[in-house]
N, C-alpha and C positions, 0 to 999 in steps of 0.2 A: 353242663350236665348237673343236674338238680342233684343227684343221689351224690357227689363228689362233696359238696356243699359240706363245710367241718371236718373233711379230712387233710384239711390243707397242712393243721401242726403237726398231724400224726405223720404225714409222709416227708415234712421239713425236718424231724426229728430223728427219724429213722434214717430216710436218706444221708444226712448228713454222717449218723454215726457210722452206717456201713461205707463214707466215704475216708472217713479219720480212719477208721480201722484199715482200713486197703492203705493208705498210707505207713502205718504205724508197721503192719504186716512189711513192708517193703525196708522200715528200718528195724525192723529185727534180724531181717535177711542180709543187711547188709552187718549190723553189730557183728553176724557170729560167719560171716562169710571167709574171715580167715582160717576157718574150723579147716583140715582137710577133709575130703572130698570123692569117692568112690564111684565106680559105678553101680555099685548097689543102691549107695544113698544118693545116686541122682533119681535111681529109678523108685524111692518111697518119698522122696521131694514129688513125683507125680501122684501119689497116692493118700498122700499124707497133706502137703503144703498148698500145691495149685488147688485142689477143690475148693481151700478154705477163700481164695482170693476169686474165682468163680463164683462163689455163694455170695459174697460181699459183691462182688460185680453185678448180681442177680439180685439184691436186696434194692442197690443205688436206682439198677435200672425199674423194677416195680413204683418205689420212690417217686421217680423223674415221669411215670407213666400217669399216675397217679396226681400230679398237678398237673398236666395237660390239658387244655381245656377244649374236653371232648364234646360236638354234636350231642351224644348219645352210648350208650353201652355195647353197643355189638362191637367196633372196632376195638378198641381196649380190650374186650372178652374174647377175640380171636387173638390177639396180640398172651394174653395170660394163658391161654392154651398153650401155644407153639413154647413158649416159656416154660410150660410145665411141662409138657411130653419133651422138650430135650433137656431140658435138666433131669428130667427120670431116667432120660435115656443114660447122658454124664454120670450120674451115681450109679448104674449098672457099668458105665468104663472103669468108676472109680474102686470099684467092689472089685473088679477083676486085676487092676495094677493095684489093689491089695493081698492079695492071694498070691502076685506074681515077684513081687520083692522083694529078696531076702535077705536087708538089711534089717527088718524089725520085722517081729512076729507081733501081729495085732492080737488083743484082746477082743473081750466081751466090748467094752465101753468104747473100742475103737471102732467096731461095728457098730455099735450103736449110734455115734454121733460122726460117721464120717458114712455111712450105707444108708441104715435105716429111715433115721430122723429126717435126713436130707430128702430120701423117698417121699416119707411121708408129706413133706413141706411142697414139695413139685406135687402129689398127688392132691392136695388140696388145694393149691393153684389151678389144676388141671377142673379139680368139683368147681371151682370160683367159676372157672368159666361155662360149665351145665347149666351151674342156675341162675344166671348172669340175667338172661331174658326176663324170668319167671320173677326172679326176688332179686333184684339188683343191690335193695340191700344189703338182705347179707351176704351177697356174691363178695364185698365190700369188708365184709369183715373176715369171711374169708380169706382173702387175698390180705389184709390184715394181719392175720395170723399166720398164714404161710412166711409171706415177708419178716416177722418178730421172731416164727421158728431157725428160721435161717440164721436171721441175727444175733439170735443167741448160743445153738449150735455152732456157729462158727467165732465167737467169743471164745467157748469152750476151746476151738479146736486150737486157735491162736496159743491161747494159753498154755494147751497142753504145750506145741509144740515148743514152743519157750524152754518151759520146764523140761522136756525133756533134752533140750539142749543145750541147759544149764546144765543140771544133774547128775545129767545120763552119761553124755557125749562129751561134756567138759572134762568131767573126773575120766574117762577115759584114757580122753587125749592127756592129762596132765597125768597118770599112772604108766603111759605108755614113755612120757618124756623121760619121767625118774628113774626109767630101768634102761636108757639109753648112756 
């Protein structure tokens, strides 16, 4: 497919980080896995953690679509559809096992890059594939951008979570040891 032509670095580059990242995600999980463990904070590990490795699973697989060497646009543009109405769908689950776990009360900025942003990124996926037909081009850059918003939304999210499990949950646990 002609219009794919020059996207080859952009999705070896991407793809790849949002594969490092899925990895790195899984050794962070395990660094702080000796943390104890509730059922509260299993149920904001749903809200909070899985999205972040979803969106990275969601990033590799765009990526891997993305070098396929397709016929033509219509298959790839129904394949970034389905991608993007269930990932809208996902971040409306996600919005609700945030509202439902009352291990951490989310903020502004939690909503914004764990609801929102995520939305946003599946709903531009979803336009990628409207005008797919019409302007394959920028169907291309679209799906470009959806893909890098993901990527960096869930950089953010990583990170947070880190931090707050350095921080937060560390100095917790160690304030809780002291008065043991």
């Amino acid at each position: 497919m002609p219009e794919l032509n020059g996207w080859a670095n952009f999705y070896l580059i991407v793809g790849s980080s949002a594969g490092a990242l899925i990895g790195l995600q899984f050794v962070v999980m395990t660094l702080i896995a000796d943390m104890p463990i509730g059922h509260s904070e299993a149920q904001a590990g749903g809200a909070f953690g899985t999205p972040t490795v979803v969106h990275f699973g969601t990033v590799l697989l765009l990526s891997a679509l993305g070098c396929v060497p397709w016929d033509g646009i219509a298959a790839v543009a129904v394949i970034w559809g389905l991608v993007g109405v269930i990932g809208a769908v996902y971040v409306v689950i996600v919005a609700r096992r945030m509202r439902r776990q009352p291990a951490y009360q989310p903020v502004l900025e939690d909503r914004l890059f764990h609801v929102l942003l995520p939305f946003v990124a599946y709903a531009i996926l979803a336009a990628a594939t409207c005008v797919a037909y019409s302007y394959p081009r920028s169907s291309l850059f679209l799906l470009g951008a959806a893909a890098l918003l993901l990527l960096f939304i869930d950089i953010h999210n990583a990170w947070d979570t880190v931090v707050y499990q350095v921080f937060v949950k560390r100095r917790e646990q160690t304030e809780a040891e002291r008065q043991q």
